[in-house]
N, CA, C and O of each residue as an XYZ file, in Angstrom:
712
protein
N      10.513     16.122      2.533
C      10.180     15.206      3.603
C       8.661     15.050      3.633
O       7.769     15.898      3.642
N       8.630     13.687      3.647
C       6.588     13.623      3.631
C       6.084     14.260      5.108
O       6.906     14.429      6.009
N       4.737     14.582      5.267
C       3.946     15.601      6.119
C       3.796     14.238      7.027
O       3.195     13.200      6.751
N       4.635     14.633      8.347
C       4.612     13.863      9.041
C       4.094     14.195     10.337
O       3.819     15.395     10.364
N       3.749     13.374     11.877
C       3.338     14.141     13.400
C       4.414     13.908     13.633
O       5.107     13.047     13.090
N       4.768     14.769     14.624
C       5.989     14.878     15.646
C       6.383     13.607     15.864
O       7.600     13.435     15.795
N       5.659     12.584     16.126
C       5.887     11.197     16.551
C       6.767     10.520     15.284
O       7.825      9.895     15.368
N       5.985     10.848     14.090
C       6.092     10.304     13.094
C       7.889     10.851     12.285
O       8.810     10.153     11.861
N       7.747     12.134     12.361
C       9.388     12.806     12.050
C      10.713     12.090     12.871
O      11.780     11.644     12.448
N      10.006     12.218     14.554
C      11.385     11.079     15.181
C      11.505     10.034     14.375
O      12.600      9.776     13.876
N      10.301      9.206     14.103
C      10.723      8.093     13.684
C      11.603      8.127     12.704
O      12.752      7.694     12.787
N      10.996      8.747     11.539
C      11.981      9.366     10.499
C      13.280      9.271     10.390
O      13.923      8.471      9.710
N      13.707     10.231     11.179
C      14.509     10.748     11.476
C      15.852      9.638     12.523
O      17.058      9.732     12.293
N      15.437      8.961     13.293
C      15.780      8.009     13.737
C      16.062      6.760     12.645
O      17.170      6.224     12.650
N      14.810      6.226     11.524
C      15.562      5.371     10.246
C      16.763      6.192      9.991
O      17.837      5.761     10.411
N      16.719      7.536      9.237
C      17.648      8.036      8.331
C      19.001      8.394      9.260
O      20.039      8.866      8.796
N      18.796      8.112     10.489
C      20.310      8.100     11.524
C      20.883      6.817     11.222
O      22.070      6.703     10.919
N      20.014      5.755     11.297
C      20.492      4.225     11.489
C      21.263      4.398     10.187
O      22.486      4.492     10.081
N      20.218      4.430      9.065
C      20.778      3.984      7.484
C      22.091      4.734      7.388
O      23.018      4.233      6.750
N      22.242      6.094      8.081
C      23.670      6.975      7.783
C      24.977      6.464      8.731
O      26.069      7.005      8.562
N      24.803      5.372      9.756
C      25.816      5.106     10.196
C      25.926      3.339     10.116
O      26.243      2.610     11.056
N      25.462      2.779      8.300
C      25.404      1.253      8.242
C      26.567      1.824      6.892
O      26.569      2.841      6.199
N      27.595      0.472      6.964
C      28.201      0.787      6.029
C      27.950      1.243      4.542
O      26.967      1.984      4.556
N      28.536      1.072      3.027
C      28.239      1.308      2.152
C      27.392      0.023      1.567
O      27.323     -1.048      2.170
N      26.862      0.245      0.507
C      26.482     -1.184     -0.216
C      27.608     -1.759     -0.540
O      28.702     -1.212     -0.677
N      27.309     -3.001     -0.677
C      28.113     -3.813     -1.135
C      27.639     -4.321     -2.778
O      26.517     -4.319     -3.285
N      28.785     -4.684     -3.278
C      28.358     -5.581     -4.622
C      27.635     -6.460     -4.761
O      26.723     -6.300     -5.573
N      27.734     -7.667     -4.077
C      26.888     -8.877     -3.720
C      25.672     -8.792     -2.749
O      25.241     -9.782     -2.159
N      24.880     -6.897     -2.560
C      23.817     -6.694     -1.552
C      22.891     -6.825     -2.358
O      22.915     -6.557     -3.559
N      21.707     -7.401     -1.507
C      20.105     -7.345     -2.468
C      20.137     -6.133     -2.316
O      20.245     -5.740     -1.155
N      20.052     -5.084     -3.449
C      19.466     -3.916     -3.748
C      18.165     -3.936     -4.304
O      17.980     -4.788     -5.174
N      16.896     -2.941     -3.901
C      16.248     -2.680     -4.228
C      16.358     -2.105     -6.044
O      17.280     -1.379     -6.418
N      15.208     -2.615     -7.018
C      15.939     -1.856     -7.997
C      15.975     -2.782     -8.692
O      15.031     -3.089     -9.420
N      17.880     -3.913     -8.570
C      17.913     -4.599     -9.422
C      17.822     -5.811     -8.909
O      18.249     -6.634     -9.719
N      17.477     -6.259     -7.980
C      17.184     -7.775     -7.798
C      15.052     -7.536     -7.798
O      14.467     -6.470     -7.606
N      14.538     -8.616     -8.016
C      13.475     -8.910     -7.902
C      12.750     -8.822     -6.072
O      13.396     -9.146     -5.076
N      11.737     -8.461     -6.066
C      10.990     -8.043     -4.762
C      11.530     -9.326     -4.085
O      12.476     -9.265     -3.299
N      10.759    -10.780     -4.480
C      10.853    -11.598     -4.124
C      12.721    -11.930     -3.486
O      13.004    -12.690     -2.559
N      13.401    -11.371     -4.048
C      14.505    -12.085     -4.118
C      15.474    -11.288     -2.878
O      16.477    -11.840     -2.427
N      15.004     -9.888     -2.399
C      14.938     -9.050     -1.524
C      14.785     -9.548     -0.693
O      15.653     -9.771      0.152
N      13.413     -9.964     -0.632
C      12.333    -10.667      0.694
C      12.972    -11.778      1.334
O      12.973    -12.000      2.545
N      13.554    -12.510      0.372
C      14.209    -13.783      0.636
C      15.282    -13.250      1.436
O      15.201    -13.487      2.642
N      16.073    -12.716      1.111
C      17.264    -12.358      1.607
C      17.164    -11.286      2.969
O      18.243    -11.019      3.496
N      16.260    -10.834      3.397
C      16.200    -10.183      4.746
C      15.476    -11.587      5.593
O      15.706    -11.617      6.802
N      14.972    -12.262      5.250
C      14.619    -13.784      5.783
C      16.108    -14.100      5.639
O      16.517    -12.965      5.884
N      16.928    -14.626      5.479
C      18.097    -15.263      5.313
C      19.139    -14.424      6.602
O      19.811    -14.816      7.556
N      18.775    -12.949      5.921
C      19.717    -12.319      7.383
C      19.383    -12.375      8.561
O      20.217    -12.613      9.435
N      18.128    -12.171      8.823
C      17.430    -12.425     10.115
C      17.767    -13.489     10.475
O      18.242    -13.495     11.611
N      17.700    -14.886      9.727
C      17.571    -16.144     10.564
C      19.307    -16.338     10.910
O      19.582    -16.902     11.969
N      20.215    -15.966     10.198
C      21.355    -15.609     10.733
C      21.417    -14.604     11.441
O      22.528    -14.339     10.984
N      21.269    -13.911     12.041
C      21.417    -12.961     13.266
C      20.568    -14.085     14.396
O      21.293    -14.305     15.366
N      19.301    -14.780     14.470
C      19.138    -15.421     15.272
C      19.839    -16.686     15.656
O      19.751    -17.286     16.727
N      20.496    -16.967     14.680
C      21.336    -17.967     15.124
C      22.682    -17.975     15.800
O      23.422    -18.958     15.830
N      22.980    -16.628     16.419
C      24.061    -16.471     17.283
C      23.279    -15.643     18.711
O      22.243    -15.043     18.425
N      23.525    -15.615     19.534
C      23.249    -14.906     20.921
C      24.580    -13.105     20.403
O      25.712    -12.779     20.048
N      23.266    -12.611     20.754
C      23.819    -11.253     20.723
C      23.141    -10.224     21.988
O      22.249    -10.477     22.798
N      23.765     -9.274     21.835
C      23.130     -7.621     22.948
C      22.466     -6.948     21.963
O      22.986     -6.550     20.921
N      21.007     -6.782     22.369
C      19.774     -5.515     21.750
C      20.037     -4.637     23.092
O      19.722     -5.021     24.219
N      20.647     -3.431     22.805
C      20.680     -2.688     23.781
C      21.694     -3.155     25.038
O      22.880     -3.462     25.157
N      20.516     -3.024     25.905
C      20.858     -3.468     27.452
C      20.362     -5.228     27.425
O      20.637     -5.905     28.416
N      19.738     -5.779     26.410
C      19.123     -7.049     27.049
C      20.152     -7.595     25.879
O      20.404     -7.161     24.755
N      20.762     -9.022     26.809
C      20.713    -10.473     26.174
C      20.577    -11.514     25.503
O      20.824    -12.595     26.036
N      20.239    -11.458     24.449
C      19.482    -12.715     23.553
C      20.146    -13.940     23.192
O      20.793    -13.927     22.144
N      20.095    -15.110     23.948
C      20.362    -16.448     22.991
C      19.946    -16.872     21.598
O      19.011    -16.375     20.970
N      20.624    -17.700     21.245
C      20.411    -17.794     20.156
C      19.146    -18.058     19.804
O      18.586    -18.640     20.733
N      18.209    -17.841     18.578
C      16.582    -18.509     18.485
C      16.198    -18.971     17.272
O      16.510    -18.370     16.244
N      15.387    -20.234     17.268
C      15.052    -20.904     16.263
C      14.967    -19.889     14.992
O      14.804    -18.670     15.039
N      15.115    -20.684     13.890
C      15.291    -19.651     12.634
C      13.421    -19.393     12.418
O      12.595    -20.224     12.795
N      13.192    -18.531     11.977
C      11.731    -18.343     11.694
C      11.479    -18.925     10.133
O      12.367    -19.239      9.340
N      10.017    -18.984      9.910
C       9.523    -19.112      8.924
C       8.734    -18.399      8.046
O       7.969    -17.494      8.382
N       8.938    -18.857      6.764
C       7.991    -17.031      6.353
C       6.470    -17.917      5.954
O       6.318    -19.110      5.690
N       5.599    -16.944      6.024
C       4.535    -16.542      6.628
C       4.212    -15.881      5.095
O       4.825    -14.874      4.741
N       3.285    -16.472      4.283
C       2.406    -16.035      3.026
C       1.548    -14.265      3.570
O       1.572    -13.112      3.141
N       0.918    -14.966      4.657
C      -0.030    -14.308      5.213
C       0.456    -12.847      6.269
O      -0.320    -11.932      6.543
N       1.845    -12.932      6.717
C       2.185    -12.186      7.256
C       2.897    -11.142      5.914
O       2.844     -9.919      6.049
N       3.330    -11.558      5.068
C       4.016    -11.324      4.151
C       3.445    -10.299      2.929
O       4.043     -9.528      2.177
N       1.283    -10.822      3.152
C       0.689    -10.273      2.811
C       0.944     -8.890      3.499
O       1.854     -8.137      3.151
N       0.207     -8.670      4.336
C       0.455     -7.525      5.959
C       1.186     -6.923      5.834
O       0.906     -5.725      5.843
N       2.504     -7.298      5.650
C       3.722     -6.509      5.435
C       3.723     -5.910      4.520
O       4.041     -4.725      4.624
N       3.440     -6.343      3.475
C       3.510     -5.810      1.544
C       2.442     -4.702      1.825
O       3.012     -3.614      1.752
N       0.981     -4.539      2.148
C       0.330     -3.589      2.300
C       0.022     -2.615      3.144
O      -0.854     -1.755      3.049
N       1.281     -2.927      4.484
C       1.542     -1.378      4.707
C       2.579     -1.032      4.440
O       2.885     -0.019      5.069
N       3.455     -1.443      3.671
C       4.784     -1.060      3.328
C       4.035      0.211      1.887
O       4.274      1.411      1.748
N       3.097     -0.733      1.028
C       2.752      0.384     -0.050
C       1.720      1.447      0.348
O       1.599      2.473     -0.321
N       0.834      1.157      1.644
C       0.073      2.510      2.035
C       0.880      3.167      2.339
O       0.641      4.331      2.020
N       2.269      2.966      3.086
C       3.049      4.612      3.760
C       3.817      4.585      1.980
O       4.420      5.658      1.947
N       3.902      4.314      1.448
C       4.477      4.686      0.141
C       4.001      6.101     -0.655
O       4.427      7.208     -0.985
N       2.494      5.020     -0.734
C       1.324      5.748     -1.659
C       1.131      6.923     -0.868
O       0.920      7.795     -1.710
N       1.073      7.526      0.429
C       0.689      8.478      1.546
C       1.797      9.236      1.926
O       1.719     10.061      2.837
N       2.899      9.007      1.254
C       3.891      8.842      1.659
C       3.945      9.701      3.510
O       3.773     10.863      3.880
N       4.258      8.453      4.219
C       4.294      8.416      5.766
C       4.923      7.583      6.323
O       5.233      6.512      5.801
N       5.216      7.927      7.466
C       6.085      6.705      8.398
C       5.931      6.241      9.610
O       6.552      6.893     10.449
N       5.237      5.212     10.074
C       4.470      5.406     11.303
C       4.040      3.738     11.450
O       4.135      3.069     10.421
N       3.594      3.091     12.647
C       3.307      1.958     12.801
C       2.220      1.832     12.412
O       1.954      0.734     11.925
N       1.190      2.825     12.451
C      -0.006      3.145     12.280
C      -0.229      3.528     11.015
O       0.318      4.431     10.381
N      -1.542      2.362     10.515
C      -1.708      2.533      9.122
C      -2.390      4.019      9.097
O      -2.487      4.724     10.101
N      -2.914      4.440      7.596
C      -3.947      5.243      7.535
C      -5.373      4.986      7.929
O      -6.337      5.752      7.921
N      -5.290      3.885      8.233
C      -7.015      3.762      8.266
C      -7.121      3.388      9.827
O      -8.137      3.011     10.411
N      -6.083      3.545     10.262
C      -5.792      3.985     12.053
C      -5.343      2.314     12.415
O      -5.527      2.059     13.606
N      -4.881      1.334     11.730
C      -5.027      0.154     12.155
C      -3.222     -0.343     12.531
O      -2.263     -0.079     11.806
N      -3.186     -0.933     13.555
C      -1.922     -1.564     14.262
C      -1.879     -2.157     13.895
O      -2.876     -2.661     13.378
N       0.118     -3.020     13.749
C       0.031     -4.372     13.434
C      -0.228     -5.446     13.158
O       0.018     -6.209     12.224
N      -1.193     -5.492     14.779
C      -1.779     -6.393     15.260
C      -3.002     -7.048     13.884
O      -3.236     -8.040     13.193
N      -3.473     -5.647     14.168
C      -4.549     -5.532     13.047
C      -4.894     -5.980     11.596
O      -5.823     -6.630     11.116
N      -3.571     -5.264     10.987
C      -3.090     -5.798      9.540
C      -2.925     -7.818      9.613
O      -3.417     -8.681      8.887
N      -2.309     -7.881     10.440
C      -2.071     -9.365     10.926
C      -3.277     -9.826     10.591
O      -3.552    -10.279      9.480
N      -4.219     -9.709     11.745
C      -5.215    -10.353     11.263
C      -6.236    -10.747     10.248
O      -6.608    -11.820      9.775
N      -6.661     -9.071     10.028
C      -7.185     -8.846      8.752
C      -6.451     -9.700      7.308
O      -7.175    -10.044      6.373
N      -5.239     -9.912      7.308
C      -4.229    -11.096      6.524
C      -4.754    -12.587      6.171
O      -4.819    -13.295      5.166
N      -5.211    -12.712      8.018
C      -5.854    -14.364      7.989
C      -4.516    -14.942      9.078
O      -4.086    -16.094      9.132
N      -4.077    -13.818      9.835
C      -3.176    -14.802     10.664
C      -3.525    -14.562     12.238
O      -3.620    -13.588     12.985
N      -3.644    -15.774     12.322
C      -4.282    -15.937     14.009
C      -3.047    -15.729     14.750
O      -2.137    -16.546     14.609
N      -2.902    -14.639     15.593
C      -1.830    -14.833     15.693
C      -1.873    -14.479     17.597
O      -2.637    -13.588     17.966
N      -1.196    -15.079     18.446
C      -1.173    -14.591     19.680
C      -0.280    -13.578     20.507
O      -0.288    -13.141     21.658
N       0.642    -13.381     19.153
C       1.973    -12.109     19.577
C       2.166    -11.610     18.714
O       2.294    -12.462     17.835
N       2.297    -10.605     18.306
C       2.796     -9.906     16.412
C       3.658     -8.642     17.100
O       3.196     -7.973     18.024
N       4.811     -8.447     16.587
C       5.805     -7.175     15.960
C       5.882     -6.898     15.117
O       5.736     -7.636     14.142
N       6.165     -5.621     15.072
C       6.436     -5.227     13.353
C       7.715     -4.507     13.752
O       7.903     -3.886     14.798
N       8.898     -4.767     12.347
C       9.710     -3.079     12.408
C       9.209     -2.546     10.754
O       8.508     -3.060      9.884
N       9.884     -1.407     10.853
C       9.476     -0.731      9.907
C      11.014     -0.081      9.470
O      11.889     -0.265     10.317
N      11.421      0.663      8.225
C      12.440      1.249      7.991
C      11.981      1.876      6.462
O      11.263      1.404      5.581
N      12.921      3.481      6.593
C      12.529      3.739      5.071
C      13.982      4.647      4.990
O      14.603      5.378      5.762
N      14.140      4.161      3.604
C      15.660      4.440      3.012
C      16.475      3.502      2.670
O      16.884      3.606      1.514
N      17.037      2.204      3.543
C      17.400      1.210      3.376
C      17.524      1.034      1.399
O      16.404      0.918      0.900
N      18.623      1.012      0.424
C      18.499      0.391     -0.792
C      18.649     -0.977     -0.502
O      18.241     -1.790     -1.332
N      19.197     -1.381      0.596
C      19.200     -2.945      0.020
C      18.990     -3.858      1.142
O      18.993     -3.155      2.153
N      18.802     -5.130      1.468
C      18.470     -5.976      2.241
C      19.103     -6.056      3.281
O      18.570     -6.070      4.391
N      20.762     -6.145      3.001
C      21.567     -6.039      4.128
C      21.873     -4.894      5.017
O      22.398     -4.966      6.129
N      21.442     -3.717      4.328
C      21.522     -2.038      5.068
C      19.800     -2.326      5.934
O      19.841     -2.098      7.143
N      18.583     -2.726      5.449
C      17.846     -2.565      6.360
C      18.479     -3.460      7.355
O      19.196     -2.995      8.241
N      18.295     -4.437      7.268
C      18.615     -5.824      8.562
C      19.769     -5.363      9.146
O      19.723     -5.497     10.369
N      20.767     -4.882      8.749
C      22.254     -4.026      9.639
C      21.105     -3.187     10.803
O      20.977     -3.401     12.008
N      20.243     -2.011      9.764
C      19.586     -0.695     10.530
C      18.582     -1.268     11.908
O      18.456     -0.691     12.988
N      18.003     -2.441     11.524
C      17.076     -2.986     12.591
C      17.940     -3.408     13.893
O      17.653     -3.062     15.039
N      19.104     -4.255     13.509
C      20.066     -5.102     14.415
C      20.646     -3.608     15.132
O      20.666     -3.629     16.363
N      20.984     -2.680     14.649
C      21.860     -1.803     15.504
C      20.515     -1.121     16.251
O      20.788     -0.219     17.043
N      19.362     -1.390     16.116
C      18.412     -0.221     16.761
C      18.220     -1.644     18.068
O      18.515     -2.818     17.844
N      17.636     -1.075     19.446
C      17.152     -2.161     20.319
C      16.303     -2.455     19.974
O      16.262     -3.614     19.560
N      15.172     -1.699     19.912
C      13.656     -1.870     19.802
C      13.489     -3.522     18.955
O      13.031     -4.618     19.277
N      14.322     -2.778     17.408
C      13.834     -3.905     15.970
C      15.010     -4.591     16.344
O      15.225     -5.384     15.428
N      15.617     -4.669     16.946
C      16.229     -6.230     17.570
C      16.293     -6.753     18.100
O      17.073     -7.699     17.991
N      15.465     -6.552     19.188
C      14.718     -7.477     20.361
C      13.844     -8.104     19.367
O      14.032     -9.303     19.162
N      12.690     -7.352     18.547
C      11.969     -8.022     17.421
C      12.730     -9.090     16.648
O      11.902     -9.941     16.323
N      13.641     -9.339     16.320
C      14.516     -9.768     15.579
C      14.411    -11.022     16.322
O      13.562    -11.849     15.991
N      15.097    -11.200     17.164
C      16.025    -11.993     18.438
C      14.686    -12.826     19.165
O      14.865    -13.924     19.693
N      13.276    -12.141     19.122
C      12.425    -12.620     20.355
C      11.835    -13.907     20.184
O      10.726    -13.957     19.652
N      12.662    -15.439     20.720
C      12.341    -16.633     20.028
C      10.945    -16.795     20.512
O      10.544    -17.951     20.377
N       9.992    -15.877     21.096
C       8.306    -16.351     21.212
C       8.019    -16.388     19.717
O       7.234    -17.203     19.232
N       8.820    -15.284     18.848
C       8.384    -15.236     17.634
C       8.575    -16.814     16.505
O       9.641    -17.412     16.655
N       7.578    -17.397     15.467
C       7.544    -17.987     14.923
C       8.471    -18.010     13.455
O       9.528    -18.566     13.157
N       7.567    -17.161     12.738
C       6.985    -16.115     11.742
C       7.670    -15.609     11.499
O       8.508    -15.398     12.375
N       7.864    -15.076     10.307
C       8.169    -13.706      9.670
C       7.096    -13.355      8.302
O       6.335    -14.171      7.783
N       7.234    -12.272      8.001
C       6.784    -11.857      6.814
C       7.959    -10.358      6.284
O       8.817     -9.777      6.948
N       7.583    -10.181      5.105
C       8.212     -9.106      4.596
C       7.747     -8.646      3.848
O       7.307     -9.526      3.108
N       7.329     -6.985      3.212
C       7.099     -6.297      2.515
C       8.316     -5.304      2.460
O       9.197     -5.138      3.304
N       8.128     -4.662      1.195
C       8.973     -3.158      0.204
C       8.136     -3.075     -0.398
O       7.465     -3.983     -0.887
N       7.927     -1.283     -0.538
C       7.286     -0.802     -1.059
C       8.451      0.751     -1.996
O       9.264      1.439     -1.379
N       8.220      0.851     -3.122
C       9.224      2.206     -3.480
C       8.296      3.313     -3.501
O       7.426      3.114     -4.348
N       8.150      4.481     -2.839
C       7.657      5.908     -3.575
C       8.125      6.222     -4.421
O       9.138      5.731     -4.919
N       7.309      7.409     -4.920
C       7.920      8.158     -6.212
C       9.357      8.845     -6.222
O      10.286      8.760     -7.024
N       9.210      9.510     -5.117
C      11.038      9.939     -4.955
C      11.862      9.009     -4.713
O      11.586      8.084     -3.948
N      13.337      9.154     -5.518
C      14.681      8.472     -5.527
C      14.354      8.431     -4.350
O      13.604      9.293     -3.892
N      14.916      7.263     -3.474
C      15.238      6.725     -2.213
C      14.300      6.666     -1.187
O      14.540      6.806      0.013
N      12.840      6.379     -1.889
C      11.693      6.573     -1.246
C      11.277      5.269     -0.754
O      10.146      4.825     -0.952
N      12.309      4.572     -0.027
C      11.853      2.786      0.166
C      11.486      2.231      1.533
O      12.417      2.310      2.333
N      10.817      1.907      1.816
C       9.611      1.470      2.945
C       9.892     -0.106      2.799
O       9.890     -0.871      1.834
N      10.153     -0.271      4.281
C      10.446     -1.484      4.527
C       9.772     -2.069      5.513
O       9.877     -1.467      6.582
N       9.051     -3.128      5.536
C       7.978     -3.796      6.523
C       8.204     -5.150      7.159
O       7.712     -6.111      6.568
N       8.996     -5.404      8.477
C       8.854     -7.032      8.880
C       7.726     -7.218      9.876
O       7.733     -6.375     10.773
N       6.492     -8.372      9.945
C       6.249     -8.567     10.569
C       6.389    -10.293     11.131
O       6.399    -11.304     10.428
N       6.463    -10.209     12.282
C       6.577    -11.390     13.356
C       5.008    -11.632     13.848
O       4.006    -10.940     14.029
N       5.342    -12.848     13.941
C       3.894    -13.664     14.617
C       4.276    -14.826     15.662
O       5.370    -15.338     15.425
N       3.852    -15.140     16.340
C       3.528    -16.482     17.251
C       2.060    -16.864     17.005
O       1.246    -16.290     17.728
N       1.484    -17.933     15.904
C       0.325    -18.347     15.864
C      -0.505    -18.784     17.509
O       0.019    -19.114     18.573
N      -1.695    -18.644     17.209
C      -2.683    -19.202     18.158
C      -2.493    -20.518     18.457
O      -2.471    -21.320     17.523
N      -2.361    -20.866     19.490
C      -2.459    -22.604     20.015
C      -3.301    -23.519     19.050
O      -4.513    -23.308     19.083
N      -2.903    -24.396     18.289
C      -3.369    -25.221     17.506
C      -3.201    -24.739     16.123
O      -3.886    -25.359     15.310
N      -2.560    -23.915     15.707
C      -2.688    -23.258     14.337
C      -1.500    -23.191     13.491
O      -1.563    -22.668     12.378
């Protein structure tokens, strides 16, 4: 297990609950591995914008249905490079190494942005086991569901150990005029 803070092990520990109670892979799942990054990326964009297109329960709250999002070069950037710092560090945490939030990465990207989420997940092999793991958690499915959001982006990153896979969405609502 990578050298994690107390904060950081729940989290952990909380992915590797989700991923252990999402079904098996399927044949026809983007797996990490043998489909192309790109082709991954695409396809957790594809699940997401289907999960927003029905009204579902995150938790205790409500969600109508919400415009499908768009992906985001720039968010996509963001995503891809903290997905490979907790790789390379191997860590798990919202918080980059160089102490920087979401928010942060966002910008530093080039995206003006007036709302940003991120989820995060590590273990997930394939597209449809993360996006299952986010949808069953509240937190990353209110993220999911929250039509302020525009945006999407996506990063994967693999560590060196078998099943070492880091998964990064971030959400944006651009700045007024942008």
């Amino acid at each position: 297990m990578p050298n994690m803070s107390k904060r950081q092990n729940v989290n952990f520990i909380a992915a590797l609950v989700v991923v252990a109670l999402i079904s098996s892979v399927n044949a026809g799942d983007a797996i990490v591995g043998r489909e192309s990054d790109a082709t991954i990326r695409a396809r957790v964009v594809e699940l997401v914008n289907n999960a927003r297109s029905k009204s579902r329960r995150c938790g205790s709250e409500r969600f109508a249905a919400a415009p499908p999002l768009d992906l985001s070069r720039k968010l996509s950037d963001a995503a891809g490079h903290h997905a490979r710092d907790m790789a390379r560090k191997k860590f798990f945490d919202h918080r980059g190494t160089d102490g920087s939030q979401p928010r942060d990465r966002v910008l530093r990207a080039g995206y003006a942005s007036r709302l940003t989420g991120e989820n995060i997940a590590f273990g997930p092999v394939s597209a449809e086991e993360a996006v299952s793991g986010w949808l069953a958690s509240p937190g990353h499915c209110e993220n999911i569901m929250d039509p302020r959001f525009q945006h999407i982006g996506v990063g994967l990153a693999t560590g060196r150990k078998r099943g070492s896979i880091y998964w990064v969405q971030d959400f944006g609502a651009p700045q007024p005029g942008r």
